[in-house]
C-alpha positions in Angstrom: -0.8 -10.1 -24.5 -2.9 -11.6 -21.3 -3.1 -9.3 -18.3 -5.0 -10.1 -15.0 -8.1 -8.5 -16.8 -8.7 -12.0 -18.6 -9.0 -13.3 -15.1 -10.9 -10.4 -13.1 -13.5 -10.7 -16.4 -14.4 -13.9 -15.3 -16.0 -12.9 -12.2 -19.4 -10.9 -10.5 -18.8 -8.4 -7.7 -22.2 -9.1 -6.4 -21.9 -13.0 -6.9 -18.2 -12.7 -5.1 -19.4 -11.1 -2.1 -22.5 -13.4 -1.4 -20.1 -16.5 -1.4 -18.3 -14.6 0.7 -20.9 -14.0 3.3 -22.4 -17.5 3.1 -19.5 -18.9 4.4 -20.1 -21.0 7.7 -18.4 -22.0 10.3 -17.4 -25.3 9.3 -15.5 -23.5 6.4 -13.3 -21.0 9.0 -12.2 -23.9 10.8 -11.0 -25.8 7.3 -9.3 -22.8 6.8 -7.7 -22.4 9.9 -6.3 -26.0 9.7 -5.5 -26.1 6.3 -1.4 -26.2 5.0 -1.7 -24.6 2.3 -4.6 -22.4 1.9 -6.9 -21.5 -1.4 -8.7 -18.7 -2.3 -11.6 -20.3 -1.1 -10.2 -20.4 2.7 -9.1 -17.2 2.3 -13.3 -16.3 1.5 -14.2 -17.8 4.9 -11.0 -16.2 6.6 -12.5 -13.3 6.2 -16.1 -13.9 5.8 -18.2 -12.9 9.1 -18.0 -17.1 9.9 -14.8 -16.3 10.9 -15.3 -13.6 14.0 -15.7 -16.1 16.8 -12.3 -17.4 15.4 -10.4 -13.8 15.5 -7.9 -14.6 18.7 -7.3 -18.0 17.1 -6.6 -16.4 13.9 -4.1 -13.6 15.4 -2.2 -16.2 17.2 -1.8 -18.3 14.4 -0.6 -15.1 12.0 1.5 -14.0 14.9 3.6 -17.6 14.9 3.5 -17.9 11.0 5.2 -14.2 10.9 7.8 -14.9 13.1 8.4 -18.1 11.4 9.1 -16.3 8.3 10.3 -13.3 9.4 11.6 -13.7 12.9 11.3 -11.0 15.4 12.3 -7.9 12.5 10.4 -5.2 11.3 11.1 -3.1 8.6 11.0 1.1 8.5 10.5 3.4 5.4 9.6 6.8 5.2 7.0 8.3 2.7 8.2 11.7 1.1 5.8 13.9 -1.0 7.2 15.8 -3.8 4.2 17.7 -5.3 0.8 17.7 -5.0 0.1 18.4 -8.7 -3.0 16.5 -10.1 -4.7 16.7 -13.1 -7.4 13.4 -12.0 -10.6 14.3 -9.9 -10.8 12.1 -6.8 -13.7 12.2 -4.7 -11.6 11.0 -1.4 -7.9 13.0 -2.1 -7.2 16.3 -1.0 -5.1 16.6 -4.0 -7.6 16.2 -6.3 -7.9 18.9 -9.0 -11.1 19.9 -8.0 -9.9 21.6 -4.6 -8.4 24.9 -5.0 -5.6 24.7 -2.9 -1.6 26.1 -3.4 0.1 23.3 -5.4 3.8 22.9 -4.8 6.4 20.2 -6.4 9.6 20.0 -4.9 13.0 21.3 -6.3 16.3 19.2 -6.5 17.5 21.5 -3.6 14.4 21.0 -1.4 14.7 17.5 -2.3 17.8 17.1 -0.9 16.7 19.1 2.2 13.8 16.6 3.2 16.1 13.9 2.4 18.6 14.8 5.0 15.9 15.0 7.5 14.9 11.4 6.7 18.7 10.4 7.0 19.4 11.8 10.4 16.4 10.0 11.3 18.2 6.5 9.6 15.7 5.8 7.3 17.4 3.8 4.4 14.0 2.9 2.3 12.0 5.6 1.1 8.7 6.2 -0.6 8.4 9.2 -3.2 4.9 10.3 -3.9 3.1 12.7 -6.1 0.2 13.5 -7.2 -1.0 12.7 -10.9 0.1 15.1 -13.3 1.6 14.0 -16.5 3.4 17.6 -17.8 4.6 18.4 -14.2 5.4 15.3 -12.3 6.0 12.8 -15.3 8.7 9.9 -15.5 11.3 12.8 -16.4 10.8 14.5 -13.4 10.7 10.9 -11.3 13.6 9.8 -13.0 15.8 13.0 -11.6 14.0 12.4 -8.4 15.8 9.0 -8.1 18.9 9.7 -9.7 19.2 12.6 -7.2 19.4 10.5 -4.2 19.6 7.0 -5.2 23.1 7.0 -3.1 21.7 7.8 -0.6 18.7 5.1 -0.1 18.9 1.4 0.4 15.6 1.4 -1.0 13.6 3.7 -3.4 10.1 3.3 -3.7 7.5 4.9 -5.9 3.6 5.8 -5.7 2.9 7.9 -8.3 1.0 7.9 -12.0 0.4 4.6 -13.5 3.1 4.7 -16.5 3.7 2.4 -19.9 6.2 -0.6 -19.5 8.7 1.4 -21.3 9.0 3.8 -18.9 9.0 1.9 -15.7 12.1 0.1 -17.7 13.8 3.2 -17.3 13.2 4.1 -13.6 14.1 0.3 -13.3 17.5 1.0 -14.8 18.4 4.4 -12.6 18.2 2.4 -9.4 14.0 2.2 -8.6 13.3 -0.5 -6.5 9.3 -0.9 -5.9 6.6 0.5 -7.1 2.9 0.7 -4.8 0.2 0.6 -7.3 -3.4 0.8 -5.5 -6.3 -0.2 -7.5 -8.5 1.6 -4.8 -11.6 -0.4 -5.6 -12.0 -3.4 -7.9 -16.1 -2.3 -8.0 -16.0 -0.9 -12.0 -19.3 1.0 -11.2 -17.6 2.8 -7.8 -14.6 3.3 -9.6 -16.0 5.5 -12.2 -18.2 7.2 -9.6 -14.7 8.3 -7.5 -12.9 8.9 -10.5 -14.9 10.8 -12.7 -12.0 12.6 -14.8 -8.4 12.5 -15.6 -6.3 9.4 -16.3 -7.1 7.5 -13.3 -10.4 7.3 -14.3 -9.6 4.5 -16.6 -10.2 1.1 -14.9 -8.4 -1.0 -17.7 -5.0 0.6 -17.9 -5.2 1.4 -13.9 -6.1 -2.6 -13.3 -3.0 -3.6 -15.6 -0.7 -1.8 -14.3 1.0 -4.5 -12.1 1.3 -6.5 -15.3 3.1 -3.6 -17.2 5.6 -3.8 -13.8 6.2 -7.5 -14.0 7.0 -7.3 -17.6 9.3 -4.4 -17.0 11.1 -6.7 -14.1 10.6 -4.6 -11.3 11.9 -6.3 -8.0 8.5 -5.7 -5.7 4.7 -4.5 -6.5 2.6 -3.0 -3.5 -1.2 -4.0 -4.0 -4.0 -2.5 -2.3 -7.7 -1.1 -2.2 -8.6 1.9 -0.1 -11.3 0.9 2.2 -14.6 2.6 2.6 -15.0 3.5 -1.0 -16.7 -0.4 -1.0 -17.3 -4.0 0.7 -13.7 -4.4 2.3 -14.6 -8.2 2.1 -15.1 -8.2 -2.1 -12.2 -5.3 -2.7 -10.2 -7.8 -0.5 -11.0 -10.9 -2.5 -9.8 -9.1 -5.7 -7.0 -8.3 -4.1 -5.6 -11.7 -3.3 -6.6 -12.7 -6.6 -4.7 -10.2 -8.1 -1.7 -11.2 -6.0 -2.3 -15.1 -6.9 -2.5 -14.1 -10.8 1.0 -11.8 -10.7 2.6 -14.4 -7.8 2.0 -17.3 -10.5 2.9 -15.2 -13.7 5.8 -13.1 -13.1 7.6 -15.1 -10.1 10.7 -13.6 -10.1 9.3 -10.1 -8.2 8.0 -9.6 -4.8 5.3 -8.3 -3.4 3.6 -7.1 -0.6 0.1 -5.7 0.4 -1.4 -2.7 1.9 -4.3 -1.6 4.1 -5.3 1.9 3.8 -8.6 3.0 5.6 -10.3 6.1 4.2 -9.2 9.1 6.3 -10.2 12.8 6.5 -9.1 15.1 3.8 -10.0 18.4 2.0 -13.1 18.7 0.9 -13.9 15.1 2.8 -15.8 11.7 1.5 -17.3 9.4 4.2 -16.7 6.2 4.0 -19.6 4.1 2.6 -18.9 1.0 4.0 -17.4 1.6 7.1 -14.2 -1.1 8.4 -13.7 -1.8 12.1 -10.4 -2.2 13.8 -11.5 -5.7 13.8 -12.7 -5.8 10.8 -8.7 -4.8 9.7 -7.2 -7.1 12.6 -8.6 -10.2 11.0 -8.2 -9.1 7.4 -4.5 -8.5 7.9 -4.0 -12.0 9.5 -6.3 -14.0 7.4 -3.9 -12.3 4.7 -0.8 -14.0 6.4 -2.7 -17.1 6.8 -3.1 -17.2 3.0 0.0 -15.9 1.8 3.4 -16.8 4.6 5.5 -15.0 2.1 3.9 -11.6 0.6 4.7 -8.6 3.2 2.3 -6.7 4.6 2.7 -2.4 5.3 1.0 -0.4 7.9 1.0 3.4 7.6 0.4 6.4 9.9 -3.2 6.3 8.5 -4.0 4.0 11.6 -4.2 5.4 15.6 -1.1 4.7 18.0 -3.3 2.2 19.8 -4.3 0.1 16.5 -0.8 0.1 15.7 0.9 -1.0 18.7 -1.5 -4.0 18.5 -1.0 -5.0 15.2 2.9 -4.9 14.6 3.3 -8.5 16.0 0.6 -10.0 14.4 1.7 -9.9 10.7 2.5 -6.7 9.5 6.5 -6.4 8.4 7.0 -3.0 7.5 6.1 0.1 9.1 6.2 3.8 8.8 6.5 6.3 11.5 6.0 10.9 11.2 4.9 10.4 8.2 4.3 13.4 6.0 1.8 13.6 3.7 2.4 17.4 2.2 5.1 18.3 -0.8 8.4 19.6 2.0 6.3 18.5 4.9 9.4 17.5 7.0 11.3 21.1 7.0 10.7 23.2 3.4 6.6 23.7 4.1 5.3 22.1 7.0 2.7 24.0 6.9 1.5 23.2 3.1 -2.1 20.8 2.6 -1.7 17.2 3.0 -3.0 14.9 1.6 -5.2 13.3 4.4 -5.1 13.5 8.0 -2.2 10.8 10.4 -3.5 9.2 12.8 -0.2 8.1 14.6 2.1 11.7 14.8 4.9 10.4 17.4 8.0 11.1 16.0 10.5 8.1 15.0 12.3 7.9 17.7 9.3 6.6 19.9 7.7 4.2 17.4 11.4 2.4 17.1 11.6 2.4 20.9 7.5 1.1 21.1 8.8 -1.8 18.5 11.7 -2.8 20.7 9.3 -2.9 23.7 7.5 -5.7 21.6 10.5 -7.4 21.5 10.6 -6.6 17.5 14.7 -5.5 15.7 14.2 -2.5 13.3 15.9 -3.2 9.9 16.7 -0.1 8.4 18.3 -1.9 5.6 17.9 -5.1 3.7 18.7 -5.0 0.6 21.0 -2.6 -1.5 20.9 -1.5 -5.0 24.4 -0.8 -7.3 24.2 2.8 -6.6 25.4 2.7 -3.3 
């Protein structure tokens, strides 16, 4: 059965990333003027050719957004049911290595951190756990979602990469999306920041998306954490992934994601190191190449970053985020799994948004559990 590995195979990091960088000028501004753009324009978009073109860039993502989108933005809450792992990741606080109190989350304290997302009026959420087979598995996800599925719009999962078969399931109780980050598509780096436990197989990690497509999910989140490698290479892959899974199974959505490395327990520094700029014109060259394929920004990013950034491309957003099992009232005080930037509570990001000029959807779409 072909997967995107038959197409990944086919190319070098190294070579990837020089073609990249050798990009000139000439190349940015065939990309900037192009109608429909190739992965080739989407190289020099985000090449370092293309800095002296950033405004022109922004202002072009900013009109192609609205275009497509009008003046909406979309909310969703993230909630953490257990911090449980059984991988070792060098950049998660959750990772088995560090000794901390594990907690996953009963159907009653469920049900309390969900009615603290509702009187907030979140209608999409995101469940997240850690990686832990026996603890957190699909049954465990599956009474997750059939516990509150009336209750959400929108359910959304980021949890253990899992067979088709199972996904197929969690389809059928009244899942939604699933976010399934690759983290880096460097094989080499991969290994080297995931050393043991299931995630530290590349292959099955890497397919995943095709496993969801095959299952008929409605929407796949793509992404690659940035600072584990060359934002500009793990980007490339990225939009090559999305190409391969736009192209093969084009009945699902999809949208991308652009989490920055942030501080954690027991702490990794970044080794290549991404700018606010750097992001700014990664986001829009993203919009530039793709007019269709949403784009998330999390609390990861500072109040500043994001006040900027919400008109010029991105159409979802989350706002006091939690990133601890109960974090919104059973056990604030439990570990998270890295450090938000942006802590203002809901209220005043929806109220920042409107300043923009931006509506808040809180729902739009709704499953048959409703």
């Amino acid at each position: 059965m072909t997967s995107f590995k038959s197409i990944f195979d086919q190319y070098n990091w190294e070579e990837t990333l020089s073609d990249i960088l050798s990009k000139k000028e000439e190349d940015v501004i065939r990309a900037i003027q192009a109608n429909k753009r190739t992965l080739e324009d989407f190289k020099a978009l985000i090449s370092p050719a293309a800095k002296p073109y950033l405004e022109e860039m922004a202002q072009l993502s900013r009109y192609t957004t609205k275009k497509r989108f009008g003046n909406t933005i979309q909310m969703y809450a993230p909630m953490y049911l257990s911090n449980e792992c059984q991988n070792i990741c060098t950049y998660c606080g959750f990772s088995m290595t560090n000794k901390i109190p594990r907690r996953t989350l009963t159907d009653a304290e469920i049900l309390r951190e969900v009615e603290f997302l509702k009187s907030k009026g979140y209608d999409h959420i995101l469940l997240v756990t850690g990686e832990a087979n026996k603890t957190v598995g699909v049954d465990y996800i599956n009474n997750a979602i059939r516990l509150i599925r009336s209750k959400f719009a929108n359910i959304t999962i980021e949890v253990q990469p899992m067979d088709q078969e199972d996904y197929e399931q969690l389809i059928d109780n009244g899942l939604y999306a699933v976010l399934v980050y690759q983290e880096t598509y460097h094989r080499a780096e991969y290994k080297k920041h995931h050393p043991k436990g299931k995630k530290s197989n590349f292959n099955y990690r890497l397919e995943t998306p095709d496993r969801l497509g095959r299952a008929g999910i409605h929407k796949i989140g793509l992404g690659a954490l940035f600072g584990l490698e060359d934002w500009r290479a793990d980007s490339f892959f990225t939009a090559l992934h999305l190409l391969y899974l736009q192209k093969t199974y084009w009945k699902t959505k999809y949208s991308i994601s652009f989490p920055r490395l942030r501080p954690h327990s027991g702490g990794l520094e970044p080794k290549v190191v991404m700018t606010d700029a750097d992001l700014v014109q990664l986001i829009c060259a993203f919009r530039l190449f793709d007019e269709d394929v949403e784009l998330s920004m999390s609390t990861r990013e500072s109040e500043v970053f994001r006040e900027h950034i919400v008109s010029l491309g991105i159409t979802s957003i989350s706002a006091e985020s939690k990133t601890n099992p109960g974090g919104y009232v059973v056990e604030p005080q439990s570990l998270e799994q890295f450090e938000i930037s942006d802590d203002r509570p809901t209220e005043e990001v929806v109220q920042m948004l409107k300043n923009q000029g931006l509506e808040v959807v809180w729902k739009d779409w709704a499953n048959n559990w409703k």
